[in-house]
N, C-alpha and C positions, 0 to 999 in steps of 0.2 A: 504493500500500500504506500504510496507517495506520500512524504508530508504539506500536509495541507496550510499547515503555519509559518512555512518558510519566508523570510524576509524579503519583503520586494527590492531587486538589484535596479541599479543605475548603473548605466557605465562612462566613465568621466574618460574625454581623451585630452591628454595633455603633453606638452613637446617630453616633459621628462619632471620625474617626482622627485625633484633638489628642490633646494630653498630657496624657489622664486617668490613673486608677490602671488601670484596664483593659483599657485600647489600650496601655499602657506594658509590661504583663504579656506582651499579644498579642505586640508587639513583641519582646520579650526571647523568646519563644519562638520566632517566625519568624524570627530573627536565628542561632538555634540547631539549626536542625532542617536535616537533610540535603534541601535542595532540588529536589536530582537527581532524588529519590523523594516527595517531599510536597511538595505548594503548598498556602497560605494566598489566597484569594481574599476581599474585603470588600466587605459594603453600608454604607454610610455615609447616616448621614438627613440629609446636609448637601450642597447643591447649588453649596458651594465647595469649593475645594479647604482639604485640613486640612494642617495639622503634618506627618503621616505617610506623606501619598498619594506623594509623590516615592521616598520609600525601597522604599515596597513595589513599587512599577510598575519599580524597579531591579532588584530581585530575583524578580522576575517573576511576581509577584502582579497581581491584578488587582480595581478598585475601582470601584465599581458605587454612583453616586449616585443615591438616590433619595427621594421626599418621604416625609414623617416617614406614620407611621400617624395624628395629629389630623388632618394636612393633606389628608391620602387617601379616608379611611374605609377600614372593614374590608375590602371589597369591592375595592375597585381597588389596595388594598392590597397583599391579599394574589394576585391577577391578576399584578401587577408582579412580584415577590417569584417564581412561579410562571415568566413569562419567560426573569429570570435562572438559574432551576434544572434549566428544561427546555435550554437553549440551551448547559449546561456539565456535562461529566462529574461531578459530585460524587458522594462516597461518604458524607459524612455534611454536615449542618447545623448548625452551633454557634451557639446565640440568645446574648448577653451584653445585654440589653431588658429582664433582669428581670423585672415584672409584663407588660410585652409579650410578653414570648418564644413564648408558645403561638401566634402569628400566623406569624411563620415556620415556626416549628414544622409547625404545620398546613398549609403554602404547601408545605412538604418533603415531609408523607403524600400530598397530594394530587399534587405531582409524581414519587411514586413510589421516594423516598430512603429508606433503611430504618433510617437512625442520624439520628439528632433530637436536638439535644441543648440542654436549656434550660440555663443555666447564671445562679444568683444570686449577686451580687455588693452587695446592698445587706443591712441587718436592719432597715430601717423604710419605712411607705408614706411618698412623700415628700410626699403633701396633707395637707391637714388632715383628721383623724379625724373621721368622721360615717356615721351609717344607709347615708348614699347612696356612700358612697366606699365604707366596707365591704365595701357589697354587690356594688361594682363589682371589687374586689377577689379575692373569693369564686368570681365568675363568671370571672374571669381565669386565674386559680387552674382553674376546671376545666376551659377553654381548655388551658391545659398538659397537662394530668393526660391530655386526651383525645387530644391531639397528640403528645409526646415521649414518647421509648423510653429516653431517660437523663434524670435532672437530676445538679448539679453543684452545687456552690456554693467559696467560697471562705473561708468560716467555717461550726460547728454553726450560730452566732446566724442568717446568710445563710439556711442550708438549714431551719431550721425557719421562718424569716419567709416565705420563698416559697412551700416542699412542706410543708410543717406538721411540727407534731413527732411524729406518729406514722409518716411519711415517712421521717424521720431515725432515730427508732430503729430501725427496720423495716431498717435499711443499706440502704435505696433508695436511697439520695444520695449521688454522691461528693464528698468534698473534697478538690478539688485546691487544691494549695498554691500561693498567689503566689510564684514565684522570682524572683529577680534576679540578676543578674550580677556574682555576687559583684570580680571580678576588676577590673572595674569601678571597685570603689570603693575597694580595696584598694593598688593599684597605684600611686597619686597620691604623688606627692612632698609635700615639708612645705611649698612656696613657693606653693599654692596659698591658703593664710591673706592670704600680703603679698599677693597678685597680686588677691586679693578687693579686700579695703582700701583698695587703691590704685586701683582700677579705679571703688569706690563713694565717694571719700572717706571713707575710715569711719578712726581712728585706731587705730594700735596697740593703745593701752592700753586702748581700750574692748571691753565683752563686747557679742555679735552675738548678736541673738535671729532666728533663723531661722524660715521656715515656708515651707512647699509645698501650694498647692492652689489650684482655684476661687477667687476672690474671689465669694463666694456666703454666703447665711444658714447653710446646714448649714455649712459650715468655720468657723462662728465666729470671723471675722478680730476684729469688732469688739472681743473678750473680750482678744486680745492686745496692743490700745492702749490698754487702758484697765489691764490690767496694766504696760504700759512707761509709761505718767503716773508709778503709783505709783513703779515703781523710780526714777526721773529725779526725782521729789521729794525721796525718798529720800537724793538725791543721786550715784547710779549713774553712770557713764560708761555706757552702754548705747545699742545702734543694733538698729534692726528690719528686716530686706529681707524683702520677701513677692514669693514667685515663686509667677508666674500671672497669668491674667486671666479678669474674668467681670461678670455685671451689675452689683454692687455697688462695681467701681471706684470710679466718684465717689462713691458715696455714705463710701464708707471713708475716700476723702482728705479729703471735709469733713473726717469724722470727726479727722481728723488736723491739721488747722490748729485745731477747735473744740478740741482740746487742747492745742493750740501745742507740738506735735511734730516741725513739719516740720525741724526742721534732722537730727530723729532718727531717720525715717523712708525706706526708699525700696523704691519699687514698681519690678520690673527687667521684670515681665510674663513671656510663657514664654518659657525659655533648654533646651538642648540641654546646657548643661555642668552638669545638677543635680549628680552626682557632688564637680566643684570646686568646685560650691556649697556642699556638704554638709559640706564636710571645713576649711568653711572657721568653719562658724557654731561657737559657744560652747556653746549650746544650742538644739534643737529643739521646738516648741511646737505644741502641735495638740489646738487647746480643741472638736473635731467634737461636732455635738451626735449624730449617730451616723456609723454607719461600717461598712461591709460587710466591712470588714478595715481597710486602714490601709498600703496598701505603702509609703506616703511614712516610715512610723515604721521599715522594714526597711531600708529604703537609710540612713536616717538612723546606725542604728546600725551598718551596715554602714561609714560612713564612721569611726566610734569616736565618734559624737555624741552626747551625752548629749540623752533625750529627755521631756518632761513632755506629756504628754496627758490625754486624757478616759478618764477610763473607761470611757465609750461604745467606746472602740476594744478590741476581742477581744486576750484575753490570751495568745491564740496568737503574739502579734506581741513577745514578749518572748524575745529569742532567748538567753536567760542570758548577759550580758556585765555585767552591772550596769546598766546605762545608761539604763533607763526606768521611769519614776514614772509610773501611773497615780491620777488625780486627779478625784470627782466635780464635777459644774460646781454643785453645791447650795454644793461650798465658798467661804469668802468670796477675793477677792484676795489679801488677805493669806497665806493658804496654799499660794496659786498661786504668788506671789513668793516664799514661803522657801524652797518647794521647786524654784522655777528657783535661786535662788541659793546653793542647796547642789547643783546639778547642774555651777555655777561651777566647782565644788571638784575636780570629777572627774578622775580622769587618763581616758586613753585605751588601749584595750586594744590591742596586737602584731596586725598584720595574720594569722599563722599563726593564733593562738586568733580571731579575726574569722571567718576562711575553717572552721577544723573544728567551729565553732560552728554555722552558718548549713547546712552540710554533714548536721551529726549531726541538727539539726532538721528538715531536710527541705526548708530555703528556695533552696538552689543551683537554680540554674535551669535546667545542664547534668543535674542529677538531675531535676529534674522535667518535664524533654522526653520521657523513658521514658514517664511517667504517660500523659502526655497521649496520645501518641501510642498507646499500649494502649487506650486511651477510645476510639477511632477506628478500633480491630481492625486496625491497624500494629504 
């Protein structure tokens, strides 16, 4: 006899289950959601194992490696993709590919799934603009349109870069909101500052310029060393930790000796303790030359971190605490440093006002497992 009680699967596809802003989302959601009744199952275009894979095969999720859609082609692509969906119960398909997502999408009409759901997380192409990308684009674009029965996104900018802007006013799109776990970052004691310090050599008295992301061109790491030169000219006590890794690695740490920074720099790569990370830095910095949302700026303030970014990051991500300065990257350094070092200045806002803040906005993540979960006709 079959069990009758079995948990309804979803199956989430995402580039790969490391510690992006959108597997961190996933994450936070499948961390939260009554198990008993719903499973998360994942494709990963990565043929190693990631960050993530251990936790979710604990919770009994299931992770499905397979080669990227360049590596494939459309064809055997979407063949594979069809395997996995004829071979497991699913009720609906969640794309997180972005300008890919009409391929699963379509891999789900064809195996006969009736919830498709593209979901944007980005607000720019990430090649270079030209005729030929455009139009590659365009047709991408109607890949979705002709495959998915939902889109989603995670900011307006998100949903009108993917579904266009008559998409979005039309309310074809949903925006669901990146939550976090609030509780998370609230919780932390004060010794997480020395326990930082100490673990980095960084001094007491100095201020700590934080960042979280890729080590990649779109996060603009390089815009953050060349503002810590000027402060340390300046004559600043200041230290930089950049959590993460990515292609640009070495090209950064030159960057950092050609400054002769190293005594003031340090790359810790990805850690699991962002939260005591967070709570630890002075200030927050995230020079993105864009940005589909920005959840590393929500935790950030979530830990009472004062934050300076791009303007490129959506102002949804400003959860009324004071705490974030958006900044265009046309301005010169100089603007960038007065307004980091008037973020110096800032106190820190009471965990209670932290939590009904993040609550009243909509960023909790125990509130937004409802959303999701109704997206999915649960």
């Amino acid at each position: 006899m079959g069990v009758t009680n079995a948990p309804k699967r979803i199956l989430q596809i995402v580039s790969a289950m490391n510690r992006g802003g959108t597997e961190t989302l996933l994450m936070n959601l499948y961390r939260n959601i009554d198990k008993s009744k719903v499973q998360f199952d994942f494709v990963s275009h990565r043929k190693e194992k990631c960050h993530y894979d251990d936790e979710i095969e604990l919770m009994g999720g299931k992770v499905f490696r397979i080669s990227s859609l360049g590596q494939s082609g459309p064809i055997l692509y979407i063949r594979e993709l069809e395997k996995i969906m004829s071979s497991n119960d699913y009720i609906a398909v969640h794309s997180h590919t972005d300008y890919q997502s009409g391929f699963p999408a379509l891999a789900a009409k064809l195996t006969g799934i009736n919830k498709r759901i593209c979901h944007s997380h980005s607000n720019q192409w990430t090649r270079k603009s030209s005729f030929k990308e455009n139009l590659k684009l365009k047709l991408l674009q109607k890949i979705i349109k002709f495959s998915a029965t939902e889109y989603c996104a995670c900011s307006k900018e998100a949903a009108e870069f993917l579904f266009g802007d008559q998409q979005f006013e039309q309310g074809k799109v949903h925006i669901l909101k990146n939550g976090i776990d609030v509780d998370k970052f609230t919780c932390l004691t004060e010794d997480s500052d020395f326990s930082v310090r100490k673990e980095l050599s960084i001094p007491s008295s100095a201020k700590i310029i934080g960042h979280v992301g890729s080590l990649s061109h779109i996060k603009n790491q390089e815009f953050i060393l060349r503002i810590m030169k000027q402060l340390i000219d300046e004559g600043l006590s200041v230290y930089a930790i950049f959590v993460g890794d990515g292609e640009l690695k070495t090209y950064l740490k030159d960057c950092v000796q050609q400054l002769d920074l190293e005594d003031f720099v340090r790359f810790i790569g990805v850690r699991s303790d962002i939260s005591r990370l967070m709570k630890a830095f002075d200030v927050f910095v995230f020079p993105s030359l864009y940005e589909g949302f920005g959840i590393v700026a929500l935790e950030a303030q979530c830990a009472g971190t004062p934050c300076v970014v791009s303007d490129t990051v959506p102002k949804t991500t400003d959860m009324g605490l004071g705490l974030i300065s958006y900044i265009s990257l046309d301005e010169d350094l100089n603007h960038w440093s007065e307004e980091i070092k008037k973020s110096f200045l800032l106190g820190r806002p009471d965990s209670i006002r932290i939590h009904d803040n993040f609550l009243k906005n909509g960023f909790h993540i125990k509130e937004n497992v409802h959303h999701w979960l109704s997206l999915y006709g649960i």
